[in-house]
N, C-alpha and C positions, 0 to 999 in steps of 0.2 A: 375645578374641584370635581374629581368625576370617584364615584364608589366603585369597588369593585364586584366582582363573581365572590370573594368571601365575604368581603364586607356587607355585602346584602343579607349575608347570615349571621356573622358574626355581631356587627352591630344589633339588630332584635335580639338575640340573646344575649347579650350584654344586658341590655336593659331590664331584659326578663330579667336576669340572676338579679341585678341590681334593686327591683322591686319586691320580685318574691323569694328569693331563695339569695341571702348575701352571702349565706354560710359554704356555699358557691363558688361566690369570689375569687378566692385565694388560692383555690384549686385550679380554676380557667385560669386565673393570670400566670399561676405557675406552669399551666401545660401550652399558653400561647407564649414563652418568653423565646423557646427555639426559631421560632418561623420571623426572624427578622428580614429577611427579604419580601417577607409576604406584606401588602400594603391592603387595608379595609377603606382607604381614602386616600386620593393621592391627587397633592397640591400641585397643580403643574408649575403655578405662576414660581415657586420656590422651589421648585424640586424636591418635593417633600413627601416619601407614604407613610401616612399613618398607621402605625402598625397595631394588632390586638393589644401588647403588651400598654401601648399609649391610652388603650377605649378602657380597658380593664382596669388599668392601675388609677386611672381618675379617677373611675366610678367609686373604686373602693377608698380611696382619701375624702370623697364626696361623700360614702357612708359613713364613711367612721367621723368624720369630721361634724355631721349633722347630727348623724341617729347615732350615735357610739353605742345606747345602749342594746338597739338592734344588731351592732357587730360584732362588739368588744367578746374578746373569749371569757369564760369567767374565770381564769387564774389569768388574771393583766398585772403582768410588771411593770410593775410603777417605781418612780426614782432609781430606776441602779442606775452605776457608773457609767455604760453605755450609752444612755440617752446623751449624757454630759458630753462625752468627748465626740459625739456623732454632732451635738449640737456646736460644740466647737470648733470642729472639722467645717460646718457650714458657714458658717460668722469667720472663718478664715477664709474660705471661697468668695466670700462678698466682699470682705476688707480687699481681698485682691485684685480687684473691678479698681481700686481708688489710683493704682500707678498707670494701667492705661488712659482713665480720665483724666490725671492729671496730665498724663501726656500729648492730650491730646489724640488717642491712636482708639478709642472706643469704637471696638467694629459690631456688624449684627453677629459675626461670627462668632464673639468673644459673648453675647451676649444667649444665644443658642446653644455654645456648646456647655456656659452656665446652668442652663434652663435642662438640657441632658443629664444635668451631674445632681441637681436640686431633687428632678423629679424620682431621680434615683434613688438617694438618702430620704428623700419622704415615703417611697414604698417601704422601701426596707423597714421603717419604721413602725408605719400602718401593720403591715405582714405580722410585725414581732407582736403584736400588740392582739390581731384578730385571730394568729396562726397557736396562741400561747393555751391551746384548748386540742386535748388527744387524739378527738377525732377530724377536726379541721387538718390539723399537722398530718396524721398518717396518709391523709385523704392527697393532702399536697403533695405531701411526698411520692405515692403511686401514680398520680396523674401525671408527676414529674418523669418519672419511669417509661408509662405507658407514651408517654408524646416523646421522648426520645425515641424509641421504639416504635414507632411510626415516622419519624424524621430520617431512621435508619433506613426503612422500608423503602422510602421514597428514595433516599441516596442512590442503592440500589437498582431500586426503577429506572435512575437517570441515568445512574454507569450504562445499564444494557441498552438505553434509545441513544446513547452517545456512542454506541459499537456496534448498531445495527441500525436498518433502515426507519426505525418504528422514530417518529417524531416526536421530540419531550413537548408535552405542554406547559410552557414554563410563562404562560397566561394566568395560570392557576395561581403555584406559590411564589414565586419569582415574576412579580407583577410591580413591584413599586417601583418609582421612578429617582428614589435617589440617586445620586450617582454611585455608592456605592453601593449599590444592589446590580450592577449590571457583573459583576466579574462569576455569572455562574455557571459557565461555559467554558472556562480558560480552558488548554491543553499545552500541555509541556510537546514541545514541536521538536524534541530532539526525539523523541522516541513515539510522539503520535498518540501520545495518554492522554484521554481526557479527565480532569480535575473535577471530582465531583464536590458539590456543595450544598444538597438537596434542598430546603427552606430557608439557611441563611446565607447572608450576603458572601460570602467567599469561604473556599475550606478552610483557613484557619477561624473563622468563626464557628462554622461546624462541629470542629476539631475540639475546642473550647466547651462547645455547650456538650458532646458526648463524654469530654473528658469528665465533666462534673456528675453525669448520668453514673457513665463508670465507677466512680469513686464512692460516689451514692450504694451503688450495689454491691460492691466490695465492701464496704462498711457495715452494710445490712448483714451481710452473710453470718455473721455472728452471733445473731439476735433474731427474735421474734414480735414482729411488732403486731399483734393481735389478730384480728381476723382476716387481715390482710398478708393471704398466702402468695408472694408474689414468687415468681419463678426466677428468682436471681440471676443462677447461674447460667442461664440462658438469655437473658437481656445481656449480661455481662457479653456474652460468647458475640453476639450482633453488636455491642455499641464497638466491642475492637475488631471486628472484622473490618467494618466501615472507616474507623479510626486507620486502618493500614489503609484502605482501598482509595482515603480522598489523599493521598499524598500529602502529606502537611507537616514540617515538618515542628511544628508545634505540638499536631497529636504526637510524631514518635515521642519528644523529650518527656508529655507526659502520661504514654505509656510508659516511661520506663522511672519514672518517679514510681508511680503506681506498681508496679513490679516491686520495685524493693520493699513499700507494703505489703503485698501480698508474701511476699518474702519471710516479711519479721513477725506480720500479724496471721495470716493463715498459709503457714508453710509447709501443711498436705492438698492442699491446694494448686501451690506452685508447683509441687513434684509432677501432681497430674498433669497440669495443663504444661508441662514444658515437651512431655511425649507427643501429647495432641496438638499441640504451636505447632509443631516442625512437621506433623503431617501435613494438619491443615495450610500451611506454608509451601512448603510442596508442592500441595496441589493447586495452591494459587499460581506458583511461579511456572506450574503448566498450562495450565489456563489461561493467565494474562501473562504471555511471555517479559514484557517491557516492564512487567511492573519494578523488578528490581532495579533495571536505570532511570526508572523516573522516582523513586524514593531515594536512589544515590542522590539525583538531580536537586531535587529539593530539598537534601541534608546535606551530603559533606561538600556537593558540586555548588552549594551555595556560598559557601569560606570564600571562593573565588571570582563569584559573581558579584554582577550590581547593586543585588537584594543586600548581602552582606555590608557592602560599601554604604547603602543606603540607609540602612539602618546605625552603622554604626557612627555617620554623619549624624544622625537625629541624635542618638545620646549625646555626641560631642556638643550640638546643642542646647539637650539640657545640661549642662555643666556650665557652659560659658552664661546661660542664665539666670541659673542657680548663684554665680558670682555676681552678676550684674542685681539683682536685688535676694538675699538670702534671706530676708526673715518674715518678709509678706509675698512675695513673689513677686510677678511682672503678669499678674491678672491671671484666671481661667481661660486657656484656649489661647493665649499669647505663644508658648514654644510645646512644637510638637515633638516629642520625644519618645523614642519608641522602646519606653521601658516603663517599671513603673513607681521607681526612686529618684530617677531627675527628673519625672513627669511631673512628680508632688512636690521637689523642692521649687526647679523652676518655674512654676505656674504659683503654687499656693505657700511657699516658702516653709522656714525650716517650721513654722508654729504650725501653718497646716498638714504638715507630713505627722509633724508626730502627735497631732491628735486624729491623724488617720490610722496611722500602725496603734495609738493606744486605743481606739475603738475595735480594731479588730482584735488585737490581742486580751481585751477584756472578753468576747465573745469567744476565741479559741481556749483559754484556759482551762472554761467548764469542760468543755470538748473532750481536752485533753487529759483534767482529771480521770472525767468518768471513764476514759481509755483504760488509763493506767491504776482505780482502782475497784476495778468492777470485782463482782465474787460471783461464780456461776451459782443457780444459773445466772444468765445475763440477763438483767432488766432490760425494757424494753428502751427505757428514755437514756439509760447509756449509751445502748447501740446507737441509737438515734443521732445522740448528738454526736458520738465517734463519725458516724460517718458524712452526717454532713461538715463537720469541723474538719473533714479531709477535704468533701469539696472544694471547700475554701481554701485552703491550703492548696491544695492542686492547682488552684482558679489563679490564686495568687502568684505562685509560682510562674504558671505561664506568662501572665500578664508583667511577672518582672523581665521577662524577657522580649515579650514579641507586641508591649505594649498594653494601659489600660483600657479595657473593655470597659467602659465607664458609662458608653452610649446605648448600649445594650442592657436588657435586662439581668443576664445570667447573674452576674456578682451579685446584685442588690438581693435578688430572690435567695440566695443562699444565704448571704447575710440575714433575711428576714426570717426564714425557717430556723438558723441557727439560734439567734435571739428567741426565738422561742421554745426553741428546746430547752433551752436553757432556762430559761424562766418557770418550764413545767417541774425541769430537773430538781432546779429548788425548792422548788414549793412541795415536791413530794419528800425531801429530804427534811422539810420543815417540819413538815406534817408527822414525820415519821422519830424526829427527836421530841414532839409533843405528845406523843403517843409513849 
């Protein structure tokens, strides 16, 4: 068990926030959630680093759990639907432990990648509950912003020591010893591109947490969320430059989701930026001559490769397990499926799938009200929740495709800011038919 160069800082401050400042919390855990390769503890006997997002999200289950009254925001949503199907969605995770034990086949891995999906759905929950207060929420949300925006930075950094003689220090964030934290190096060897991946385990990780950054700031652009004058269009202009630069062919699909948003929702917007794409494009494709056959490579030159075959083996997987037990599943962590509709029937069956999509669509619905019936100007907790309800949606989307991100923080922390959007959103609307 050896600590690292961050974790020597990161754990003290943890504690700090956790003692004196909780209100803290939820802003660090939101801005440590990118850096999944980055390990503050790393278990050698298991292969195991423990990341910020693991020091932070305890602590804060640890406060709320003891001191709630020191955490809790003061508009706390209590009893809505959400909690219901979130808590149902779990007690169908457990129930699903019962066909490997009966089977006999109970592994530590079945028992871990549980303990990854628990710890998950308890943040989320926590967040909704501490984040459900104006200034905690906007605070998260910016910090959300700003540590993308630093994880860009660093991408960056790595593309130029990966094309020049200058050596990456990937001691720093790319320090844990999982095994999936070692792929942040790849290069696509037909054209000599190195794959960037800056703080998370592989570019489509990456690709995933800028997507949600993206979708965040494009949702914002509509709205004003109080003193917090963030520079949008210019995080925006960095999370996709990076989005093309790490090759993945995860970010194109959801850049170009994103796109048709921008499309329907700010479509003086689009006109600009389609002038400026095609320059700034250009002068990539001067720049880094290869990049356009190592984005073939990783897109359409995938149909034909292994990756393709490999993944589309894994769905076939979840199907044949999704038959072999349909209504409790064949346990958490039993069939890896690299989507995220036979991931939920084959693992947690058809009961825990659809108290997964009805928790989440309890949470997008406000979302998606307030989209469609805001009156200018635009409130602030509209916007808000428009655009985190994209996140989600974006997040979701990918992961229907290229698999659940379930072990990471991204999803949970959206999920947890959105529940509290939404809980503010109501309770101003309460306030506001009692008035």
């Amino acid at each position: 068990m050896t600590p690292t160069l961050v974790g020597l800082a990161v754990i003290p401050f943890s504690i700090y926030l956790f003692l004196f400042r909780p209100d803290w919390l939820v802003p660090a855990l939101v801005a440590s959630v990118p850096f999944s390769a980055t390990a503050v503890l790393n278990i050698e006997s298991i292969s195991f680093g423990l990341q910020s997002y693991h020091v932070l999200g305890a602590l804060l289950l640890i406060r709320w759990t003891f001191w709630p009254s020191l955490t809790e925001a003061p508009s706390r949503p209590g009893g809505d639907i959400s909690t219901v199907w979130l808590a149902l969605f779990a007690i169908a995770v457990l129930t699903s432990l019962y066909v490997p034990i009966l089977q006999g086949r109970l592994s530590l891995y079945h028992l871990t990648q549980t303990a990854y999906l628990l710890f998950g759905l308890s943040t989320s929950f926590v967040v909704s509950r501490v984040a459900a207060n104006r200034r905690i929420l906007i605070d998260g949300i910016s910090w959300f912003l700003w540590s993308n925006l630093f994880v860009s930075c660093w991408a960056i950094f790595q593309f130029i020591c990966f094309n020049t003689a200058i050596p990456y220090p990937d001691w720093l964030f790319n320090n844990s010893v999982s095994e999936s934290a070692t792929f942040f190096d790849q290069v696509i060897e037909e054209y000599a591109m190195p794959r960037v991946s800056s703080v998370a385990v592989e570019p489509s990780f990456l690709a995933r947490q800028l997507l949600s950054a993206l979708a965040v700031a494009l949702g914002l652009m509509q709205t004003n969320i109080g003193e917090r004058r963030l520079p949008l269009r210019s995080l925006a202009a960095v999370y996709i430059a990076v989005l093309v630069l790490c090759t993945s062919s995860t970010a194109y699909f959801g850049l170009s989701l994103l796109f048709l948003y921008v499309v329907v929702r700010l479509p003086r917007t689009a006109l600009a930026a389609i002038p400026v794409g095609a320059i700034i494009g250009s002068l990539a494709l001067l720049i880094i001559p290869n990049l356009a056959g190592a984005i073939y490579v990783m897109t359409i030159g995938k149909s034909s490769g292994g990756s393709f075959m490999e993944r589309f083996s894994s769905v076939m997987d979840g199907m044949i397990g999704f038959a072999e037990a349909p209504w409790i599943g064949n346990g958490w962590g039993a069939v890896n499926s690299w989507d995220l509709g036979f991931k939920l029937l084959s693992n947690v069956g058809v009961f825990g799938a659809l108290a997964f999509f009805a928790f989440t669509a309890s949470l997008l619905a406000p979302g998606a009200m307030a989209a469609l019936g805001r009156h200018r100007p635009i409130p602030a907790l509209n916007g808000i929740s428009e655009a985190l309800s994209l996140a989600v949606m974006i997040a979701l989307a990918v992961d229907a495709v290229a698999g659940f991100s379930f072990a990471t923080g991204n999803i949970w922390l959206l999920f947890g800011l959105l529940w509290a959007a939404c809980a503010l959103l109501t309770a101003s609307r309460d306030a506001e038919l009692i008035q």
